[in-house]
N, C-alpha and C positions, 0 to 999 in steps of 0.2 A: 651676513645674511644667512637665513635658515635654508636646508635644503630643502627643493623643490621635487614632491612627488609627481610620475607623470605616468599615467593608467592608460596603458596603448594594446590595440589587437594583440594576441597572440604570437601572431606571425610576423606582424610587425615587431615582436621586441625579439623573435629568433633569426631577422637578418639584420638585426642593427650587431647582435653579439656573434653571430658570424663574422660581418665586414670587419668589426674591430677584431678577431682573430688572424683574417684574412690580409687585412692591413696591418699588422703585426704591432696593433699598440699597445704594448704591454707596459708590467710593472718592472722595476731595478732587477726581479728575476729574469727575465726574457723569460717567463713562460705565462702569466698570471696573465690575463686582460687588464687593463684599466680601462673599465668601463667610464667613469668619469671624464678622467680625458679625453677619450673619444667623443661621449657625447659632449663636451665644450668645443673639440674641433670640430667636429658635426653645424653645433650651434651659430659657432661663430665664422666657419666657409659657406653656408648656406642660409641664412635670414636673410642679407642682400639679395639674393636670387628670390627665394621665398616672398617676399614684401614686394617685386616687381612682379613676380607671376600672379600673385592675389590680387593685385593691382588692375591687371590685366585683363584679369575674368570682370573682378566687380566691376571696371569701366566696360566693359561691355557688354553686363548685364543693366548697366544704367541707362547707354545708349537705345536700349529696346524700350526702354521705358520712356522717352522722351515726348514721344506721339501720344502716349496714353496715361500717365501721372505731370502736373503741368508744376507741380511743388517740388523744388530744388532737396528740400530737406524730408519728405516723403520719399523720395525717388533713391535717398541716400539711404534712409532705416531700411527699405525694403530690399534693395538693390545687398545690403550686408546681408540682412535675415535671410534670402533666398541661397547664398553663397555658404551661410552658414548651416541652413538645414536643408537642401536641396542639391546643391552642386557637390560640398566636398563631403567627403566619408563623415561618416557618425561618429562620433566621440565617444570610446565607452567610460561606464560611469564607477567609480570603485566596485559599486554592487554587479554591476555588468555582468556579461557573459565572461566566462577565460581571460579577466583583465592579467596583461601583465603589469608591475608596475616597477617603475624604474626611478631613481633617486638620484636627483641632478642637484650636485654641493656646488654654489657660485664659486669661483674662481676669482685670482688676482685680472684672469683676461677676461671672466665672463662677466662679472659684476656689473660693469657699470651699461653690456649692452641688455641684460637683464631688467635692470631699474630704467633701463628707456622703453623696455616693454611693456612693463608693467604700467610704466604714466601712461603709455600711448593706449593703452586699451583700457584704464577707468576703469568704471563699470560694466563694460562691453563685450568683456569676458574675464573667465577663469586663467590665469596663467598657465595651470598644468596642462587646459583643453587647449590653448593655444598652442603649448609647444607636443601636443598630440598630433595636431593636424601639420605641423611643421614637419614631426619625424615622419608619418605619412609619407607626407609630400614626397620626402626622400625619397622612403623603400620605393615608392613606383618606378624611382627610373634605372637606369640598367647600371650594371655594376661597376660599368668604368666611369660613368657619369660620376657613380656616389664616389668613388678615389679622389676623383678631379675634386671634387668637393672636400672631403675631410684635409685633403692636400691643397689646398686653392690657391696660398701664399705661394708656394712653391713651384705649383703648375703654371701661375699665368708668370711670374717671374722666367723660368724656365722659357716658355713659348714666348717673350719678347726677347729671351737674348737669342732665340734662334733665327729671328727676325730681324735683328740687329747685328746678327754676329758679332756678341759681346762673350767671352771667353768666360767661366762661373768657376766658382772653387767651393767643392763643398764636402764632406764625410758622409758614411754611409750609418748604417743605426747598427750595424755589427763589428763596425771598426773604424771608433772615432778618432783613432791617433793619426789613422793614414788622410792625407787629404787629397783627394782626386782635384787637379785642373785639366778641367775639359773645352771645348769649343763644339758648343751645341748645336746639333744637325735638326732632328725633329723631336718634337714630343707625341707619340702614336700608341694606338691599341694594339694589343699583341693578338695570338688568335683566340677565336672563340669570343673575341669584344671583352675579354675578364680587365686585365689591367693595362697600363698606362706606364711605356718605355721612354727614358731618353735616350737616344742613338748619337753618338757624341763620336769624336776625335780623342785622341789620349796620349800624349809621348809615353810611349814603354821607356819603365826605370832601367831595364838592362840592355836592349838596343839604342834605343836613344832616339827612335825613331817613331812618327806617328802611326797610331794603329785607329782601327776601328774598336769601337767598345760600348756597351747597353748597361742601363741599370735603372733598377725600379723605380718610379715616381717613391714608392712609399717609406722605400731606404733612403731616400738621401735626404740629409740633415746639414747644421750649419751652413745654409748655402748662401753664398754671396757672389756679386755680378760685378766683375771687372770692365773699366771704361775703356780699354783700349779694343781694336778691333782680332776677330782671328782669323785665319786664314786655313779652310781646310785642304790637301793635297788632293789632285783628282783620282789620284787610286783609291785613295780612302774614301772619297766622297763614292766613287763608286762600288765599294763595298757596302759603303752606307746602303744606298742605292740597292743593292743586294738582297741587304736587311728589310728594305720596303718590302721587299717583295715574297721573300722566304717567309720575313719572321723575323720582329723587333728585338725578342728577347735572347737569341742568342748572336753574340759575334761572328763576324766572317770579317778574313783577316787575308784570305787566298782564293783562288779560281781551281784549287785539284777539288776533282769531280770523283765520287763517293759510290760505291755500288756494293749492293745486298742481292742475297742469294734469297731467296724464300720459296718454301714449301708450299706446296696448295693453301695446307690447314694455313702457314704464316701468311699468305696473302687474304686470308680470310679475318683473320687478327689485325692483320694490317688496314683492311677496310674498316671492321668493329672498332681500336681503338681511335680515337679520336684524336684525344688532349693532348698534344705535343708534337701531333702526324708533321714528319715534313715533307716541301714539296716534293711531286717527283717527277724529274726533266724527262727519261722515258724507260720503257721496261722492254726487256728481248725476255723472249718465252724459249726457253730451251731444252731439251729432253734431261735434265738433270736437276729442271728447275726455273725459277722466276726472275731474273735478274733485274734490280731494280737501279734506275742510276739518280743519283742528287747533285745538287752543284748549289748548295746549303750550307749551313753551320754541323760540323763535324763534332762536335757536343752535344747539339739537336740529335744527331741522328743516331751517336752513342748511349745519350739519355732515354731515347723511346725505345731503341729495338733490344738494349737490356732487359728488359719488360716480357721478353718476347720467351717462348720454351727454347730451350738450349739446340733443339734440332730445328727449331722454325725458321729461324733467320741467322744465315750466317754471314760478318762483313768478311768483303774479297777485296775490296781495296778501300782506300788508299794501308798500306802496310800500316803507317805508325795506328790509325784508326783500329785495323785487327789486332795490332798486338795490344791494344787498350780492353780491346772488349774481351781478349782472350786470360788477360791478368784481372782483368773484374769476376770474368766465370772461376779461373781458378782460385782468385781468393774469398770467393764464397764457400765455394769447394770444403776447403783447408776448414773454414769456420765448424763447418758441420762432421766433417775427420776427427775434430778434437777429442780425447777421450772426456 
């Protein structure tokens, strides 16, 4: 099959190649997008959805019609026409405003749901308009939604063995040699609603014991669902537990509780940034400063407050936490020393 051009908003074709950045689908470089690929995952996690949601409207713009067009097949042309130029967004046309246009090559996977698109709409529309109002569809909904979607195989596989407690074996997409077997706790949004964690169980290779452990919907690959049952520990489970509550994306693995010193200016920082803030259990205000306490992911709380000016936030406990964030300052140090 030839490739199919497809002439979308502006802003619609600058979050489709965001997600696919964000979602890290790349080419054999690990740096290049494969826009392609993407838009066939795209295509083919989301047409199911799409084909019931369109479904949805036009039957209930038929419904209103019922009282006042008494012809089955009137009720039906118009009931499309009005869905098509009245309900959903306007199609632009190559000549358009700011069309972007984007170049969808069928694939061994997309082919044959392609040629069922194409029969299914006849004459009834353009194929590249169809799959306009499709990627549409998309961008409207919020970003964890669109993961779950380019991910769908994976997502709902995952959320029934967490439901099942069916133990899953799968690789990550930066390191397909090692193979994680886990026993699936939840599949959740981390904060800010961006992406979509599994919170899992995990025997650690050097203790031998089970630990708590997260990892991105969008890294894991080769996954496959084991038939026998798992069984999580309740300490783990209630670290899982934890992770509900803190914060999907990083592990907690212990109950030591975590305390920062901050500055006016760092607690001022500390309200302004956002994206990574974690929680905090409670603050003592003391003449030397802000004392803040966490009972968190101690990587959470080394990953944000590195961020922070060197006098703004200083960790005071737990030790091995300071002596991490104190070997991070120094060896940036040393970088910038170099002659």
């Amino acid at each position: 099959m030839e490739k199919i051009n497809i002439y979308v908003p502006d802003n619609v074709g600058r979050i489709l190649e965001n997600d696919a950045s964000l979602f890290e689908i790349f080419k054999r470089d690990g740096r290049t997008v494969n826009k392609n690929r993407f838009l066939s995952m795209l295509i083919t996690g989301f047409y199911g959805q799409y084909v019931k949601e369109y479904k949805q409207k036009y039957d209930a713009v038929k419904t209103e019609m019922v009282g006042v067009i008494k012809s089955a097949e009137k009720r039906d042309i118009l009931a499309d026409s009005i869905l098509k130029n009245v309900i959903l967004p306007e199609v632009p046309t190559r000549k358009g405003k700011n069309p972007k246009r984007l170049s969808l090559k069928p694939t061994k996977d997309t082919e044959s749901l392609i040629i069922k698109i194409m029969t299914d709409l006849g004459d009834s529309d353009y194929i590249s308009q169809y799959f306009c109002r499709l990627l549409m569809s998309y961008c409207d909904k919020p970003l964890n939604e669109r993961e779950q979607i380019i991910f769908r195989d994976n997502y709902e596989l995952l959320d029934e063995a967490c439901k099942s407690n069916r133990p899953v074996a799968f690789t990550t997409i930066w390191n397909k040699s090692v193979v994680h077997e886990v026993i699936p706790y939840r599949v959740v949004v981390g904060q800010g609603e961006m992406f979509n964690y599994l919170i899992c169980a995990e025997t650690d290779d050097r203790s031998g014991e089970q630990v708590a452990k997260s990892y991105r919907l969008n890294r894991i690959t080769n996954l496959n669902r084991s038939n026998r049952m798992g069984t999580i520990s309740d300490d783990v489970k209630r670290h899982l537990d934890m992770m509900l509550h803190y914060g999907p994306q990083f592990a907690i693995n212990d109950d030591e509780e975590s305390c920062v010193r901050l500055t006016d200016y760092g607690e001022k920082s500390f309200s302004r940034i956002y994206y990574g803030r974690p929680c905090v259990d409670h603050v003592e205000n003391r003449e030397d400063g802000h004392y803040y306490y966490f009972k968190g992911s101690k990587d959470q709380i080394f990953f944000y407050f590195r961020r922070f000016g060197y006098d703004d936030a200083e960790v005071i406990a737990p030790e091995s936490l300071r002596q991490k964030m104190i070997s991070f300052h120094r060896d940036a140090l040393s970088v910038y020393q170099q002659d």
